[in-house]
N, C-alpha and C positions, 0 to 999 in steps of 0.2 A: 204059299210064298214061292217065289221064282228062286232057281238055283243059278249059281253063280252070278250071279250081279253085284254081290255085295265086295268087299276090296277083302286082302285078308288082314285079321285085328293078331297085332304082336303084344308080347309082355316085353319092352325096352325099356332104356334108360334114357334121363331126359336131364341133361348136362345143362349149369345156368352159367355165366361169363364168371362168378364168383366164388366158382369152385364146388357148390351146393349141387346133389346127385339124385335123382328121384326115378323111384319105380314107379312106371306106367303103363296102359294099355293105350296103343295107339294104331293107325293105320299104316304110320309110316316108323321106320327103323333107326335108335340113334339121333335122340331130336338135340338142338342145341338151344339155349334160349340166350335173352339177350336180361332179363332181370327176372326173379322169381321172389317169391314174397319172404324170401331171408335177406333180400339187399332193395326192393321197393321200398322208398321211403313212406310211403303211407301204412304201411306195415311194419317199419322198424322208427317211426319216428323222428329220422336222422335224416335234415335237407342237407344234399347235397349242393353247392351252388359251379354249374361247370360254365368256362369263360371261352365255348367257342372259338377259338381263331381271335382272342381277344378282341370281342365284340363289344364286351361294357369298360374294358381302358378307351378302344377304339371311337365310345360313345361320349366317356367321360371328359377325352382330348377336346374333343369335338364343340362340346356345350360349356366348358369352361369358362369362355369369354362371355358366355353370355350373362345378365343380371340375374340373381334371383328377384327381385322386386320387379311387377309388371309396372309398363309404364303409365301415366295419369293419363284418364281419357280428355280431350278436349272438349271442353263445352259449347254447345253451340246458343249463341244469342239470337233472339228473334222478338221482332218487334211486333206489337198488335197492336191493329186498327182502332183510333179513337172512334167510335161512336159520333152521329153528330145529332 
């Protein structure tokens, strides 16, 4: 094996936005995460629903007016040629 090309591997800690604190081995130092599987919902069961910058009032204002019932299609009449 070739020396030195490899990065150096740390024993750190790897902080998640929810408080949850985990020892790890990694290449870089002090990770932070953004969800780890004590606050992912697929892991704990519990959907969360987040409303963006009021994206689904901003939808629901929006399509209010409209029907729920689609409208009748029109039918089209056409006549065929008698035979003679």
């Amino acid at each position: 094996m070739k020396e030195n090309i490899h990065p150096k591997y740390y024993q750190t800690t790897a902080t998640c936005a929810c408080g949850t604190v985990y020892e790890i081995g990694s290449t870089k130092q002090n990770l932070r995460l953004d969800i780890c599987s004590a606050c992912h919902p697929l892991f704990t069961g519990k959907q969360k629903l987040m409303d963006a910058e009021g994206r689904v009032s901003k939808f629901k204002k929006k399509y209010s007016t409209v029907s729920a019932q689609p409208k009748a299609a029109k039918k089209k009449t056409t006549k065929k040629k008698a035979k003679k």
